[in-house]
Each structure stands twice: as structure tokens, then as C-alpha cells.
C-alpha positions, 0 to 999 in steps of 0.5 A: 512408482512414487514419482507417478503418485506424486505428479497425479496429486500435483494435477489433481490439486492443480485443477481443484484450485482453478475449479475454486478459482473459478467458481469465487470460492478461493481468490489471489487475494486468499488472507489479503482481505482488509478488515471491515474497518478498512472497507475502503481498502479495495483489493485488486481484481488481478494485481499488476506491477506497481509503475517504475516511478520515482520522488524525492526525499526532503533533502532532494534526493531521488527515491525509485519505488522499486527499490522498495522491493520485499516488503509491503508498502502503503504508498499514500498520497496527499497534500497539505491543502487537502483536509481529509489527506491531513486528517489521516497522517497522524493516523500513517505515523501511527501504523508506521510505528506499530506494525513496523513490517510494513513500509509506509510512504506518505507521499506530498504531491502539493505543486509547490514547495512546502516544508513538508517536514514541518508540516508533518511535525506540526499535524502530529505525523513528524515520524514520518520520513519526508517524501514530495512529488511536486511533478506529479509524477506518481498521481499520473502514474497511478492514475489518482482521481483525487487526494487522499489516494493510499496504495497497497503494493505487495512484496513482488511489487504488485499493486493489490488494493488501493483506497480513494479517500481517507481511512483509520489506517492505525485502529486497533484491527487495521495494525492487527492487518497490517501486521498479519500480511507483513508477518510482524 
């Protein structure tokens, strides 16, 4: 007798959750939401894994983004031409050091080879690990209209927002997102 109440209430709660999914009142993104400073986090109507692409490290080492699995990722792409892109790293190496659950990648596309670890150092985001892709491979791949282009991938590796354009991603309520949906 218990089995049956049990399996009534599964389905009972299983068809209340499509009803509400259904009608806008709970989404996938339940507790995904960005905070008001961060409006130009756009989640993801239906999450879809992130592509199966790779970049380099400073030293010319090979990166798979998969194997960065488990985690949330902000995958932010930029290049040392472009203003907005420099204006944000030191704000990413802020919110790498604050809400340390999540992996943040910031990600030179620049076409030619520059010292990006310099380049990080001297725009005040030197924390962060250095990471190119002079090939272009993740702009394609993503499908990047313009630079700076910042990717949210959640732990199962599904891409759940993405903002075009800059951001504050290390004011005070962005850290408290970032740490809340990394449970940090």
C-alpha cells in the first residue's frame, strides 16, 4: 500500500511541475536568475551543451573546455583591442578571487600573438590564468557577434546565459550570485 501512495504522489507532483512550467510560473533556470546588475546576463531559453572545443594556455598547452566539467564556468571572451573587453578583466580577476567556486576563463581571441600575460598584468587582472585562441575557434563555435562576449556553462556542461557586452561581473551582488549558484 505504501509503494502505490508513493507512486501517486510522484505523479501528482510530476504533472504539477509540467503545469507550472507550462503556464511561466517555475522555469529550468529556477534560482539561475542574475541579479539586476548583471541585466545583461541572458539565461538560456533551453540550456544546450557547451561545443567540444579547445585553447591554449600561455605556455602552448592544449585546454579542452570539457574538462572543466563540475563546476561553473564564465567563459569570457576578449581581445586587447577592444575597450570594453580591457575595461572588464580586472573586474573577472576580481570575481575569480571572491567567489572562488566558480571557474572563470578569460579567453584572448586576438589574431595575433601577444603577451597576454603581460597584458593581463599590466590591466590589473595578472591573477588570471593566461588563456588564447588566436584560431578563433571558440568565437565560431559559440557563435560571437562581437567582443566582449562572456558565457555561463553550468556544471553538466550546459551553456545557461551568455552576455554580449561588458559587465561588473565583481560588484558587491554579482560575487553574492556567483557564489550562491556555485554553493561557495
Amino acid at each position: 500500500m505504501t509503494k502505490k501512495i508513493i507512486i501517486s504522489l510522484a505523479v501528482i507532483v510530476a504533472l504539477a511541475m509540467g503545469i507550472l512550467y507550462a503556464r511561466g510560473l517555475l522555469s529550468v533556470h529556477q534560482g539561475l536568475e542574475p541579479p539586476p546588475s548583471l541585466a545583461v546576463l541572458i539565461l538560456e531559453k533551453a540550456p544546450k551543451p557547451a561545443p567540444a572545443v579547445t585553447f591554449s594556455d600561455g605556455k602552448g598547452g592544449r585546454h579542452a573546455l570539457d574538462a572543466f566539467k563540475g563546476r561553473y564556468v564564465l567563459l569570457n571572451l576578449w581581445a586587447t583591442w577592444c575597450a570594453p573587453c580591457v575595461a572588464e578583466l580586472p573586474a573577472l580577476a576580481r570575481l575569480q578571487a571572491h567567489a572562488p567556486g566558480i571557474r572563470v576563463l578569460a579567453i584572448n581571441t586576438d589574431s595575433q600573438k601577444v603577451d597576454a600575460a603581460a597584458f593581463l598584468k599590466s590591466h590589473g587582472a595578472g591573477s588570471l590564468p593566461v588563456f588564447v585562441d588566436t584560431e578563433h575557434m571558440l568565437m565560431r563555435s559559440f557563435v560571437v557577434p562581437g567582443l566582449p562576449t562572456t558565457i555561463l556553462i553550468d556544471p553538466d556542461g550546459k551553456v545557461v546565459a551568455r552576455a554580449e557586452g561588458p559587465a561588473e561581473w565583481a560588484s558587491r551582488e554579482a560575487v553574492a550570485y556567483f557564489k550562491r549558484i556555485s554553493g561557495t
